[in-house]
N, C-alpha and C positions, 0 to 999 in steps of 0.2 A: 363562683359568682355568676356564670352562664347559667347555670341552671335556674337560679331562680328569674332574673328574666324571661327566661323560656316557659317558665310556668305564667309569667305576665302578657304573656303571647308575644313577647319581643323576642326575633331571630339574630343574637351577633355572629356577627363575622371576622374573624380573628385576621389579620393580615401583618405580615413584618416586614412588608419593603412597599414605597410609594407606588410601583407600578403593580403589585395584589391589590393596594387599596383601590385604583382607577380600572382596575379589572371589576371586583366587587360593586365599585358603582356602575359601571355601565353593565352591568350584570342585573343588577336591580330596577333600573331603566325599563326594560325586557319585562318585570316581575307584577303582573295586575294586584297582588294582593298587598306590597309596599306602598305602604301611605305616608309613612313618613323614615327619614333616614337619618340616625343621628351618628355624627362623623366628629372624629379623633381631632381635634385641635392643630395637635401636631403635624398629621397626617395634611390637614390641609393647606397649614402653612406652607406647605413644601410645594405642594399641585394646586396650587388657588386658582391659575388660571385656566387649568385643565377644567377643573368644577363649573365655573362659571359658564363654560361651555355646553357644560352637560344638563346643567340644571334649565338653559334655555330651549333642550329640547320637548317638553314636556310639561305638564302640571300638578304632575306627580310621577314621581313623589317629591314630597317639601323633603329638600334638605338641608340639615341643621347642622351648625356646630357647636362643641361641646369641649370645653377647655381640656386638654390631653392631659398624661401624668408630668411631659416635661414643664408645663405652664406652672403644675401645681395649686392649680386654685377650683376648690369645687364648685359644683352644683348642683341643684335640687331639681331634676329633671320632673317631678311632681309637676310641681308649681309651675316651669317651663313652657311643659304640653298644655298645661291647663290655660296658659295664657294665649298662645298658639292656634290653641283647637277654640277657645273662646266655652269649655264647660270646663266645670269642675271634677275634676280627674282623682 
């Protein structure tokens, strides 16, 4: 499934403990060519207040949440960005 995002120019970054995932974002903070960050549901359930922190440093990148696998409930990340970015994606 990574790989075809990668072909979409989307870089994931796999993490399996809440402090890789606030590693990876303040990692991407750092990263001129992130525009935008689309983050684990889950993940941020857990570190919300760590986020909001991070997200005040900066104006990018936008960063997004996206309901996790625990939540279960998808989404159309198409439609998403297209609303987000304000064109049709």
């Amino acid at each position: 499934m990574a790989e075809g995002y990668k072909i979409a120019g989307v870089h994931p970054i796999a993490v399996t403990s809440d402090d890789e995932f606030l590693r990876a974002l303040e990692g991407l903070l750092s990263n001129e060519e992130a525009g935008i960050v689309l983050m684990d549901g889950d993940y941020v359930s857990a570190v919300g207040e760590k986020i909001e922190r991070l997200k005040t440093r900066s104006k990018l990148p936008v960063y997004l949440e996206v309901p996790g696998k625990k939540s279960g409930t998808t989404v159309d990340l198409k439609s998403m960005i297209s609303r987000i970015m304000g064109v049709k994606v």
